[in-house]
Steps between C-alpha positions, in 0.01 A plus 500: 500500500545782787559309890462699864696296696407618845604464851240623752594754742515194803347565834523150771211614774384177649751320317717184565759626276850535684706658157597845525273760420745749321515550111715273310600499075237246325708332364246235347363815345827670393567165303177465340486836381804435287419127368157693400674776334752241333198353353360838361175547816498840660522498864503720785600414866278702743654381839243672770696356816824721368324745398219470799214586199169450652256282229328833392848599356611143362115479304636831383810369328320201386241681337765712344703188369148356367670186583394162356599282766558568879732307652461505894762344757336345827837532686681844594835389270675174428702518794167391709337282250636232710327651842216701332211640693240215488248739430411664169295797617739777325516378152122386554435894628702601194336329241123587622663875543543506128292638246248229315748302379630561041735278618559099596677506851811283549584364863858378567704391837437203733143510516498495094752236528386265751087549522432650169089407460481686856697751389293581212203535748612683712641772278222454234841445255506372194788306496767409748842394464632179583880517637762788405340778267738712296506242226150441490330812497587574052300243473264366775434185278658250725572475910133646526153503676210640374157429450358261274127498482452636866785255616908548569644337260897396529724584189856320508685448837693776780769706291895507628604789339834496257769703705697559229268655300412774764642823398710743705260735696517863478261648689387903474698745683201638709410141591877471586536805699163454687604183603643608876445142671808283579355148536650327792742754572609619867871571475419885398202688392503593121662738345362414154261303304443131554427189254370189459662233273548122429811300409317202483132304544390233680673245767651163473346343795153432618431668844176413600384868568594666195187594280702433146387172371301728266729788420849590553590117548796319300857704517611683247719789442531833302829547271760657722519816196112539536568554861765709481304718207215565747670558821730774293186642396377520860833651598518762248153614625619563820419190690721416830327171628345183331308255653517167288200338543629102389376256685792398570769701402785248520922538477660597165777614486554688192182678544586652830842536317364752275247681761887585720609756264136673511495591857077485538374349828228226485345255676315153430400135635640197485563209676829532759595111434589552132791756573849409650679767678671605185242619317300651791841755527467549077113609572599732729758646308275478188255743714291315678322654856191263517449127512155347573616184530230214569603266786145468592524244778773438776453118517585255252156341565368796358700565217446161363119592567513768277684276246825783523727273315765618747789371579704709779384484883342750689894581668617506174237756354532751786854472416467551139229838615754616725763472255340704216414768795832579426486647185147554471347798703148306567446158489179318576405137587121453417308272706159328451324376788568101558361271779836327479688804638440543884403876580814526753737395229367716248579827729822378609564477134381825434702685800831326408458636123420857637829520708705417174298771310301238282055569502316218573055545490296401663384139361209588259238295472437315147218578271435192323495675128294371259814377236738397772573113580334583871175561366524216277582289764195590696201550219608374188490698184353860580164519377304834499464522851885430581553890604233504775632139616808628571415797655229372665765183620735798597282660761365262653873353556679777627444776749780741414645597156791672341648827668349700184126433563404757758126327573411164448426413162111527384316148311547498160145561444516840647800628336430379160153651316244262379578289144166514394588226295364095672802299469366110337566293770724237356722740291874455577656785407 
């Protein structure tokens, strides 16, 4: 069988969505491609945000391909599955862009993953994937929704893909060499190509605002020699910074061991608590120049809101910041916007962390994700209307937003194009 795997060329008008709007490597894609190929299926990666194809020129490639199936992602890479844009009015824009259809369309990403039946309405799909995709796509026989008669029907349960049998990626050299953004860099400007990569998937605690109960959940790590394998690969092609997109890349020591003698710069996130001082002066030997590292509240009230798991007080994790400012050229405390932490306190906070040379945002305020424990907490299970809850929920609650969105943020209603498709009214999704 011959598979498109396509991401849309993204655009965020209107949008809630506070990710970054440069190109990054699909790496959902890059892995699929080569499970499919292990498995003896063609496939072709058209990737029209890196290559900024307009739909005219993707149908083109397509067409070209005569492709069987056409697999669609609804977020711009797996870095943001866990913050997608809410809306699905690129892939839906895609899909209708396309010529009548010799194919059966594939969605995967959060939507898929978390409100599948709505997904398949909205896209007019054929079948969406439940959980992590690179394992399911050969066969698309399990960790499915399709239709059934006119109705979504739900094939097996949210996949967790098996790290170790993920191949090293090597990705072409014109993808390589086109790829000029430095995620989360501000030490230098580049001077070469950047990358994208993942030493591990998924997070050992619970947060209530991560979207991952669906995807990209339980902890598990690649083999240190697949790791190695890829990032050599990236290196040979030229490639001087890599943004590891874990979501939470924690201390180890004979990893960042092996990435001293290579003498590449990257960056990543992580939680501050987990590292002593020790290792904090290994990552910045190892190459390090940019921690994200998610404090997300000043107050102990509100880290025990947000279920953090964390141990350390707030005196000792503006130490711990401070410290790693030592050896790491940028460092950044995130911060979510709490009614436990008093306005005052929060820009003390933030001043204090300037002087030492540590970035501190703005507190952001939380988007209750379909998938995460908050919207849980609030709705229940999310049905087929949990995306416009939220967002809805969202506006109404907050009269600023993140530093990205230039304008306030449009209804879902008006930034998404009509299903066409009458969800039944007691399906669950």
């Amino acid at each position: 069988m011959k598979y498109a795997l396509v991401n849309p060329r993204w655009s965020f008008q209107g949008s809630i969505y506070f990710g970054c709007r440069e190109p990054h490597l699909p790496l959902e894609f890059g892995y699929s491609k080569a499970l499919l190929e292990r498995e003896g299926h063609e496939a072709i990666l058209i990737d029209g945000q890196m290559e900024q194809l307009t739909n005219e020129e993707i149908n083109a490639r397509v067409r070209a391909f005569r492709a069987d199936f056409l697999v669609v992602t609804t977020a711009p890479s797996y870095l943001f599955w866990r913050c997608a844009p809410p809306e699905l009015r690129i892939p839906q824009q895609l899909i209708r862009d396309l010529d009548p259809p010799r194919f059966a369309t594939v969605a995967v990403g959060p939507h898929a993953s978390t409100t599948p039946a709505a997904t398949l309405k909205k896209l007019h799909a054929d079948i969406a994937v439940l959980g992590e995709c690179e394992e399911v796509l050969p066969w698309l026989n399990d960790s499915t929704c399709s239709w059934d008669r006119g109705r979504p029907r739900l094939r097996g349960t949210n996949r967790s893909s098996d790290m170790a049998a993920l191949p090293a990626l090597r990705w072409p050299d014109d993808i390589v060499r086109n790829h000029l953004h430095h995620h989360h860099r501000f030490d230098a400007a580049p001077s070469g190509p950047g990358a994208e990569m993942e030493v591990s998937r998924g997070c050992p605690y619970r947060c209530t605002f991560c979207a991952k109960e669906n995807f990209r959940n339980a902890y598990r790590k690649r083999p240190l020699d697949v790791i190695l394998e890829e990032l050599d690969n990236l290196l040979s092609q030229g490639v001087e910074y890599v943004y590891f997109i874990d979501e939470i890349f924690l201390p180890d020591h004979k990893l960042l061991g092996e990435f001293v003698g290579r003498k590449f710069k990257f960056g990543l996130q992580t939680r501050i608590d987990l590292w002593n001082k020790e290792m904090l002066e290994l990552l910045g030997r190892a190459g390090c120049v940019s921690i994200e590292a998610g404090i997300e509240s000043i107050s102990p009230e509100g880290r025990f809101a947000l279920d953090k798991g964390c141990r350390m007080s707030t005196g000792e994790l503006t130490d711990r910041l401070v410290h790693a400012r030592k050896f790491v050229p940028f460092v950044q405390g995130n911060l979510i916007q709490m009614e436990q932490d008093d306005e005052d306190a929060v820009e003390t906070w933030r001043t204090r962390l300037q002087e030492k040379g540590v970035w501190a945002n703005k507190p952001v305020p939380l988007f209750p994700y379909p998938g995460s424990p908050d919207y849980t907490r609030r709705w229940g299970t999310p049905d087929d209307r949990a995306w416009e809850r939220a967002h809805e929920y969202y506006l109404r609650s907050f009269a600023s937003f993140s530093d990205v969105q230039e304008d306030r943020p449009l209804p879902l209603t008006e930034v998404e194009l009509p299903s066409g498709y009458d969800a039944p009214e007691n399906y669950s999704g």
